[in-house]
C-alpha positions in Angstrom: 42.7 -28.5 -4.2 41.1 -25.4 -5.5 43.4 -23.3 -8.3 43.1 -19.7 -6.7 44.5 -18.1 -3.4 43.0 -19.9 -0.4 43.1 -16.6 1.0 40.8 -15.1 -1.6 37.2 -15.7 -1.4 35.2 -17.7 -3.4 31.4 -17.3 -5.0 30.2 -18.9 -2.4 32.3 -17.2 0.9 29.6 -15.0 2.9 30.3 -11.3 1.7 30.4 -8.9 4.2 27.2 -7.2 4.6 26.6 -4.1 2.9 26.1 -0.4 5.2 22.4 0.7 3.9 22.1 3.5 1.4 22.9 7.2 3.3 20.0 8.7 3.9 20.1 12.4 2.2 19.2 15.2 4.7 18.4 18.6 4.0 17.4 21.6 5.9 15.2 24.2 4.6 14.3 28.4 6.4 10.6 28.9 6.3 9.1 32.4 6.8 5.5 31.6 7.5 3.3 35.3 6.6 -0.4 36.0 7.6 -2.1 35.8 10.9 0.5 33.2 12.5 1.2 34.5 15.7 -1.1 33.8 19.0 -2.8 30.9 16.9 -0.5 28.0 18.7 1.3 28.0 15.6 4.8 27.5 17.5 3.3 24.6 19.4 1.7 22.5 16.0 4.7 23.2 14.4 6.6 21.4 16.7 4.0 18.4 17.2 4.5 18.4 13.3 8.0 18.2 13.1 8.3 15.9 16.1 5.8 13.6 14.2 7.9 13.9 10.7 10.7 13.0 12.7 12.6 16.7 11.6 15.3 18.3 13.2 15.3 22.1 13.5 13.6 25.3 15.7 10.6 27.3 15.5 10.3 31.0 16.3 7.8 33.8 16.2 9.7 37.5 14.7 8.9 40.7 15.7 7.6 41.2 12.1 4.8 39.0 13.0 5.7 36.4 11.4 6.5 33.1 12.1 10.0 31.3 11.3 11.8 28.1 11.2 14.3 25.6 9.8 13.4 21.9 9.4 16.4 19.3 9.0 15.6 16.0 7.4 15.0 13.1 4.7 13.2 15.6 1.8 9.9 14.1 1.9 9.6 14.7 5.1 10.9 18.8 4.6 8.5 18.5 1.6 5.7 17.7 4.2 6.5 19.9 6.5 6.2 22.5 4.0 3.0 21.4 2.8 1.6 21.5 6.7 3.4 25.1 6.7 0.8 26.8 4.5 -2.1 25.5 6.4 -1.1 25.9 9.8 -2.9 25.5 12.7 -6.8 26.0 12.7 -6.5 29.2 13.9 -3.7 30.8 11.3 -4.3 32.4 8.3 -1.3 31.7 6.1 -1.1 34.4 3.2 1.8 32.9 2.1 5.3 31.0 3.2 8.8 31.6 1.8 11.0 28.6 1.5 15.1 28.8 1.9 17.5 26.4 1.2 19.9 26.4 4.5 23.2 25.1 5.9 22.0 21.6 8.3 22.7 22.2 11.8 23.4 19.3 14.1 20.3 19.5 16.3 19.0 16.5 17.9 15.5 17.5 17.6 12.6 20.1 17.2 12.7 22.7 19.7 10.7 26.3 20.4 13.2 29.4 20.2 12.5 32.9 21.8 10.9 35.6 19.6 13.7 37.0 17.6 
């Protein structure tokens, strides 16, 4: 009989499997300058986002420019960023501020209204 608690386990009881790691999710506020508006640049931005698998919204401003908030793993933020000063083929990005921002519980990548 063994020495310990029968009720304890032993080295070789199955352990319980372990939850996988959390996966870290941030969201970032883009303001995308330069010619940005009438280029489809609402459109690929959400075809981008929908691809990266991100969370967020996309809106054109009354400033002209072009702004949105992207929720998800950082790489995928990171490349959404990256696509953000290219733009569509039509756009001419001059130059993009970045934002950290508060995550939203959105269920996917939608187009707002002009704000």
């Amino acid at each position: 009989m063994p020495d310990g608690d029968p009720g304890l386990p032993d080295e070789t009881s199955p352990r319980p499997a372990s939850s996988p790691p959390a996966v870290e999710t941030i969201a970032r506020q883009l303001r995308i300058h330069g010619k940005v508006q009438g280029v489809w640049s609402r459109g690929s931005a959400t075809v981008e986002a929908t691809r990266l698998g991100l969370a967020g919204w996309v809106r054109n401003r009354g400033d002209g420019t072009v702004e949105a908030l992207a929720i998800g793993p950082p790489a995928a933020v990171e490349a959404f960023i990256a696509w953000a000063h290219r733009g569509p083929s039509n756009a001419r990005v001059s130059r993009v501020e970045v934002f950290e921002a508060a995550l939203e519980q959105l269920a996917d990548f939608e187009q707002r209204p002009t704000l």
